[in-house]
C-alpha positions in Angstrom: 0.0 0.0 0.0 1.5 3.6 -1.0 2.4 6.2 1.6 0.1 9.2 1.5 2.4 12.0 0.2 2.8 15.2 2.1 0.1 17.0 -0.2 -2.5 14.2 0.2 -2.0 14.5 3.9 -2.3 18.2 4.5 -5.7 18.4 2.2 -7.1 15.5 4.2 -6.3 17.1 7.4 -7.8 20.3 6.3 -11.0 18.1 5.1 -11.3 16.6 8.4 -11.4 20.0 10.1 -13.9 21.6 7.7 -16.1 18.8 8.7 -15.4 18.7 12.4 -16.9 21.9 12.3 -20.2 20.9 11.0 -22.7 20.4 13.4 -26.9 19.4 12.9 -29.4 20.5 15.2 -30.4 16.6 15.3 -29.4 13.9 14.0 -29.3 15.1 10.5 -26.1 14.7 9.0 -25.2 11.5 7.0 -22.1 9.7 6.7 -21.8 7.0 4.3 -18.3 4.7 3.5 -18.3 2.6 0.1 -15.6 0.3 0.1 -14.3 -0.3 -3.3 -15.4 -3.7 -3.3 -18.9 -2.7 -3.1 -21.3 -3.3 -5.7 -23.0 0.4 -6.0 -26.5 -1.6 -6.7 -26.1 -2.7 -3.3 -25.3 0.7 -2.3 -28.6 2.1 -3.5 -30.6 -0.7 -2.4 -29.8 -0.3 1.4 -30.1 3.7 0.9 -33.6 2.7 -0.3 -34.5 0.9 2.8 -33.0 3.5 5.4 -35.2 6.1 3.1 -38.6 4.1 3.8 -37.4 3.5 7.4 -36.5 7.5 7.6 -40.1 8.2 7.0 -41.0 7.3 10.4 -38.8 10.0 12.0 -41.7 11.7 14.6 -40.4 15.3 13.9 -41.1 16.7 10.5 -38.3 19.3 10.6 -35.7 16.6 10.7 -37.4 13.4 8.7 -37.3 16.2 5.8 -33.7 17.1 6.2 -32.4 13.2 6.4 -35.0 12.3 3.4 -33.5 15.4 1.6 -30.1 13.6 2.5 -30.5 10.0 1.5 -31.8 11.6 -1.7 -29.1 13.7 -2.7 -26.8 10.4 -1.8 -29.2 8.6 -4.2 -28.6 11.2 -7.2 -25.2 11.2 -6.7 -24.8 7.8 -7.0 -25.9 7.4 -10.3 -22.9 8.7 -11.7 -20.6 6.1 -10.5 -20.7 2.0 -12.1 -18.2 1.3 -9.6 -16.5 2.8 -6.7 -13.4 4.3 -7.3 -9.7 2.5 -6.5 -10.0 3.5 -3.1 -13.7 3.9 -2.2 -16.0 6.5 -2.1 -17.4 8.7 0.8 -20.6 11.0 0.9 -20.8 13.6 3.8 -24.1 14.7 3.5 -27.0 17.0 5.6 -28.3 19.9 7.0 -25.9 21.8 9.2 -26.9 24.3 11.5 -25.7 28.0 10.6 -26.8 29.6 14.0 -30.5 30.7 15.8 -32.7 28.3 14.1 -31.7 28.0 10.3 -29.9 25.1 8.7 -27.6 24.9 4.8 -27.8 21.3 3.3 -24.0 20.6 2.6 -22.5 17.7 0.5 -19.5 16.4 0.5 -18.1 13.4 -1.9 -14.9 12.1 -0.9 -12.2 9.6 -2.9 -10.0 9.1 0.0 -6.3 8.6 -0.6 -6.3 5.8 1.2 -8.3 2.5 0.9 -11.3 1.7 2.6 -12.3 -1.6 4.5 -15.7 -1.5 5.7 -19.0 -0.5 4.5 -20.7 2.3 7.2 -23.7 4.1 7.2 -24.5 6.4 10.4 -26.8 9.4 10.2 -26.3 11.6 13.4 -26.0 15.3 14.9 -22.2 15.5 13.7 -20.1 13.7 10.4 -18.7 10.0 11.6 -14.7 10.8 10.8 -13.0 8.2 12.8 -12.1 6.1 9.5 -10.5 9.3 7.8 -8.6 10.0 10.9 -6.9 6.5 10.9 -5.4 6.9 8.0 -3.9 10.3 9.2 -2.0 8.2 12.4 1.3 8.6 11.6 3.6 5.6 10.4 6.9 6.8 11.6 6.8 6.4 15.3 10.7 5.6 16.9 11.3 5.1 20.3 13.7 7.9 22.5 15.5 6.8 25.8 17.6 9.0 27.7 19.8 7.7 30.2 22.5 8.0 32.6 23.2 7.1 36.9 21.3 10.1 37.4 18.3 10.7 35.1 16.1 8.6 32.6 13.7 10.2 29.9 11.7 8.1 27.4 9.7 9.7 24.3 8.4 8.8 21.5 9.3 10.4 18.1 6.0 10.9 16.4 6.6 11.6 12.2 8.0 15.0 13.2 6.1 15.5 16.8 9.0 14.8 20.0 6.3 13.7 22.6 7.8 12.9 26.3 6.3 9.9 28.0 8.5 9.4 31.3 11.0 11.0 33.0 12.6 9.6 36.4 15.5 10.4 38.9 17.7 8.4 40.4 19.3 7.7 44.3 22.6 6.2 42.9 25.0 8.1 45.2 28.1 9.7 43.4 31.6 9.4 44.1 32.9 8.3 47.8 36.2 9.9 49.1 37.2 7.8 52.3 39.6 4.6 51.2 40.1 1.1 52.5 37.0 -1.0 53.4 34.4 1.8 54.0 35.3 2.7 50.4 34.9 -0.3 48.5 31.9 -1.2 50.6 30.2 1.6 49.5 31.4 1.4 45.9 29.6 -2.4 46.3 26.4 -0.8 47.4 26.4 1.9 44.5 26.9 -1.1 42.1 23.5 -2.5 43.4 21.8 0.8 43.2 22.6 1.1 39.9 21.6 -1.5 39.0 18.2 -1.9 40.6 18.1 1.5 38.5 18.8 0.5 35.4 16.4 -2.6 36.3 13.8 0.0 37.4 14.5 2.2 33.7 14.7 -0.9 31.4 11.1 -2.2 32.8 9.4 1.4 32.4 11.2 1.8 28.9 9.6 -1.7 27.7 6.7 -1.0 29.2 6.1 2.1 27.1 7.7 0.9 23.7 5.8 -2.7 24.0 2.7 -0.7 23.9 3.3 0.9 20.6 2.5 -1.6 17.5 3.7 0.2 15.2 7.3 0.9 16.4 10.0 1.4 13.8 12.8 1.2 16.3 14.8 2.5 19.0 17.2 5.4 19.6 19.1 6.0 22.7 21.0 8.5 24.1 22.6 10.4 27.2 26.8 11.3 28.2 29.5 9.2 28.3 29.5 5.8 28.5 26.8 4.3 30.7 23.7 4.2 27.5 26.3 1.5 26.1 26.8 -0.6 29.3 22.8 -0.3 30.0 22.3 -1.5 26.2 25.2 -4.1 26.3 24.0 -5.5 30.0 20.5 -6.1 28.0 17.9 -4.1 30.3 15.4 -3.5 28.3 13.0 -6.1 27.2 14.3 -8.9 24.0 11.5 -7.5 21.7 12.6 -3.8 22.2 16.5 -4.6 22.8 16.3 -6.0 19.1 14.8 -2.7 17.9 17.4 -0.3 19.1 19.0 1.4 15.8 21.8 2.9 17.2 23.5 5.0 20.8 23.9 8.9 20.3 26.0 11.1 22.7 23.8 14.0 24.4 24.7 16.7 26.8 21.4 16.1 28.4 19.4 13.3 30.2 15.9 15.2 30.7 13.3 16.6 28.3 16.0 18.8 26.3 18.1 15.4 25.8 14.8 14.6 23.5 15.4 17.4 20.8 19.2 16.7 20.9 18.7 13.3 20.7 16.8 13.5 17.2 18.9 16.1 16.3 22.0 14.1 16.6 19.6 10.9 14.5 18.7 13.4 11.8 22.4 13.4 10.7 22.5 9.7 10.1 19.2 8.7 9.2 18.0 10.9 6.3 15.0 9.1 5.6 13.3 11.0 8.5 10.7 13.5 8.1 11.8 15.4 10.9 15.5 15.0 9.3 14.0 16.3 6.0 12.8 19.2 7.6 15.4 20.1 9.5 18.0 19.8 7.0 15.8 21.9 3.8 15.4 24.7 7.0 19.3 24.9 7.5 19.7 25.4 4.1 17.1 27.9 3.9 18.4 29.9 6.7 22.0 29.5 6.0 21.0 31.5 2.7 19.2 34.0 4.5 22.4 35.0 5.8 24.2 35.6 2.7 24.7 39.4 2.0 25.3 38.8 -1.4 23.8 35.9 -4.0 21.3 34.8 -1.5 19.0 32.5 -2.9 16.2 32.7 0.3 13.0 34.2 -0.2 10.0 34.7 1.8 6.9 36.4 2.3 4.0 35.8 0.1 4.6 38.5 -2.4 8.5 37.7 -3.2 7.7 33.9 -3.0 4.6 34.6 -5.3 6.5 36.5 -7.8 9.7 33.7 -7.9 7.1 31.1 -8.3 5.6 33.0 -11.7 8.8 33.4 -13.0 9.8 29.8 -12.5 13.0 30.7 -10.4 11.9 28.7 -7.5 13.4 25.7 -6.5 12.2 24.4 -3.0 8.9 26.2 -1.6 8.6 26.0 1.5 4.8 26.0 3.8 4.1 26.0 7.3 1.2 22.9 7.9 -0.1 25.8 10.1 -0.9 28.3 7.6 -4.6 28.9 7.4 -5.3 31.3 4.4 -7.6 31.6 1.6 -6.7 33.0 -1.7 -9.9 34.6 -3.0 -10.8 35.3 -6.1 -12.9 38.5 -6.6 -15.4 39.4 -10.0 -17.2 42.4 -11.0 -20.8 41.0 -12.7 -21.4 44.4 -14.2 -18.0 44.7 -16.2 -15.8 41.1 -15.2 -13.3 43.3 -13.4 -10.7 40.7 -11.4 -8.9 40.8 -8.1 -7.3 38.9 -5.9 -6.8 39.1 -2.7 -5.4 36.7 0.5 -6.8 36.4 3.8 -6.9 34.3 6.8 -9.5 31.4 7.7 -11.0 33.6 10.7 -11.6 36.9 8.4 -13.0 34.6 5.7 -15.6 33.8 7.2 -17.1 37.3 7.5 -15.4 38.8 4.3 -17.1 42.1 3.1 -17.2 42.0 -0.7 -15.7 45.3 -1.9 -17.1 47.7 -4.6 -16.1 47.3 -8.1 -13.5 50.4 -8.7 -13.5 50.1 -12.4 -17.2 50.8 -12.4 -18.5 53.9 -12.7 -21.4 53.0 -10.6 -20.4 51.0 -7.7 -21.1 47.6 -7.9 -20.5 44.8 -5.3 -18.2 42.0 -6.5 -18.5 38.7 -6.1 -16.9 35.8 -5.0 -15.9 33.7 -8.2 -13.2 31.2 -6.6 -11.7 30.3 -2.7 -9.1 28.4 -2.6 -6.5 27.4 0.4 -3.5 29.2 -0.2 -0.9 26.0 0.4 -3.1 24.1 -2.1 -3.0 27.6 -4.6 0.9 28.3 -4.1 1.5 24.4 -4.2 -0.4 24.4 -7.7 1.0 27.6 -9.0 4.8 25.4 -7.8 4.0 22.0 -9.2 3.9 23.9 -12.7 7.1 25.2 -12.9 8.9 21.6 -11.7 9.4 23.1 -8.1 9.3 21.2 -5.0 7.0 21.8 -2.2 8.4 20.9 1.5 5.2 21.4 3.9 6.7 21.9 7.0 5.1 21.4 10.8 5.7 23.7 13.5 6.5 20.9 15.8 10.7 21.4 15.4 12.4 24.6 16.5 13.3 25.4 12.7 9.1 24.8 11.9 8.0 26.7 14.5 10.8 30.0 13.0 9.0 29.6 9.5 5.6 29.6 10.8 6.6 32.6 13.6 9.5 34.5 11.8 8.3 34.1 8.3 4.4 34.0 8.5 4.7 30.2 7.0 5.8 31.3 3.5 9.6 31.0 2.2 11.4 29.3 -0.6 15.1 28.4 -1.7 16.0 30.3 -5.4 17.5 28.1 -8.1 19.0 31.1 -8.7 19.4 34.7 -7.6 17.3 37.0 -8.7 15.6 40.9 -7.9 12.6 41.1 -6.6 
């Protein structure tokens, strides 16, 4: 089964979030899976029942709105002799739009993923669980920290550093007296440590065990006691097997988590998180430049490189939530475009037409998100598109510092 690409995922998460936000005063909202294996005949024979059973709903408001559902399911339907590759999904009802009024809405989904199991629920809110699955992220490492004194464990999440544990230790430190009393005491250190490194190893397994989908291991922490706590074989078989490789960190706690990725992302390039980090160096290494620099950012300069076909790498925060709207004078055609963000969207004033010479309202002729426009707009010109979380410290400085928009030149040029 193919990996979703970066593109697939970030318009299926955006999906997902327009539909979270659609909410029926009753149970009015249908949500309807076709597997691929699924004969559509079928399909329109049980929406047939569930249409005749619908007509027993008590209030009249809301047996309309479903009937006015399974309906526009029905008519939908028709166009397709056979689900496509991956299925077919139908979001479809009456939302509520605030005090006591309602918009029918209708969605129809090919999902980039496949899907396993025929579902039909009708309820107050969309049923999204199946599209969320196939957002749960496939990369998943385990991170242990460790040392005599401290022991963090986290899990490395696609590019999201989560912290699971973190514990102290009672090992005592160094003794200064000599003789007997010394090596006693260095006896008794020798068991602490290693009812502590017992005590680690047991909560480590504990925590990795419990995650299926575990790639492997990557451990960390000063000098040389991660290698005697791996070698001495702590940790439990299944998990000791998984352990890709020991990293040297300043740090044992919650900071020894970013290091410890850091110092992976150099070796294992296949990483999303190593991806990212490494495109972001480059980008604001050439941000530096004086001279020849070949960084961009901002929407208008990035814009503008993109139309000439100067861009190499774009570069867009998974964060950014803008809409590139396309405005239209009915009286004369008149054009404009302008960019704004998801909140002020949703109560956008239309402008006046200022090429007429009686004011006319324009009108809304196209919306589109602005990753998916700018991603278009790159995809023509041969340019890659690097969508970038804010999860990493060099995410989180394009999404603050740059307002989520930059790119890397193929070459300089004036803007």
């Amino acid at each position: 089964m193919a990996e979703m690409t970066q593109r697939q995922k970030y318009d299926l998460k955006r999906k997902i979030e327009e539909l979270k936000n659609c909410k029926g005063k009753h149970t009015e909202l249908i949500s309807l899976y076709i597997p691929p294996n699924k004969q559509i005949s079928d399909v329109t024979a049980y929406l047939r029942n569930e249409y005749s059973q619908s007509q027993n709903i008590k209030s009249k408001t809301t047996r309309k709105n479903v009937l006015a559902a399974i309906e526009s399911i029905m008519s939908r339907l028709k166009y397709f002799k056979q689900p496509p590759e991956n299925g077919l999904i139908f979001f479809v009802g009456h939302k509520s739009i605030g005090s006591d009024q309602t918009e029918m809405v209708a969605y129809v989904i090919e999902p980039p993923m496949p899907i396993s199991t025929f579902l039909y629920r009708c309820d107050s809110s969309f049923y999204l669980e199946p599209l969320e699955e196939m957002l749960t992220e496939k990369e998943i490492y385990g991170l242990l920290l460790i040392d005599r004194r401290e022991c963090t464990i986290g899990i490395l999440r696609g590019d999201r550093i989560e912290l699971q544990h973190y514990m102290t230790s009672r090992v005592p430190g160094k003794h200064g007296r000599g003789g007997q009393s010394q090596r006693r005491f260095e006896r008794l250190t020798e068991i602490a440590a290693h009812e502590w490194f017992v005590k680690c190893g047991e909560k480590a397994s504990e925590i990795f065990l419990s995650e299926d989908k575990l790639k492997g291991i990557l451990v960390g922490g000063p000098g040389p006691t991660k290698q005697y706590f791996v070698d001495e074989k702590y940790l439990h078989y299944e998990i000791q097997n998984k352990i890709i490789d020991l990293f040297d960190t300043g740090y044992t706690d919650e900071n020894g988590l970013r290091e410890l990725v850091s110092a992976a992302s150099k070796t294992m390039s296949h990483l999303r998180i190593s991806r990212e980090k490494n495109v972001m160096k480059r980008f604001l290494k050439e941000i530096t430049k004086n001279q020849e620099s070949l960084a961009v950012y901002g929407e208008q300069q990035v814009r503008k490189a993109l139309e000439m076909g100067a861009m190499d790498i774009l570069l867009l925060s998974e964060d950014l939530r803008k809409y590139r709207i396309t405005l239209i004078c009915p009286s004369c055609g008149y054009k404009k475009e302008v960019t704004v963000d998801e909140e002020a969207s949703k109560n956008f004033e239309l402008p006046k037409c200022p090429n007429c010479e009686t004011p006319t309202q324009m009108e809304i002729e196209k919306k589109i998100d602005l990753v998916d426009e700018l991603s278009d707009l790159a995809e023509k010109t041969g340019c890659n598109v690097e969508l970038i979380s804010k999860y990493s410290e060099e995410g989180d400085s394009l999404y603050r510092a740059f307002n989520g928009i930059a790119g890397i030149l193929r070459y300089p040029i004036d803007i």
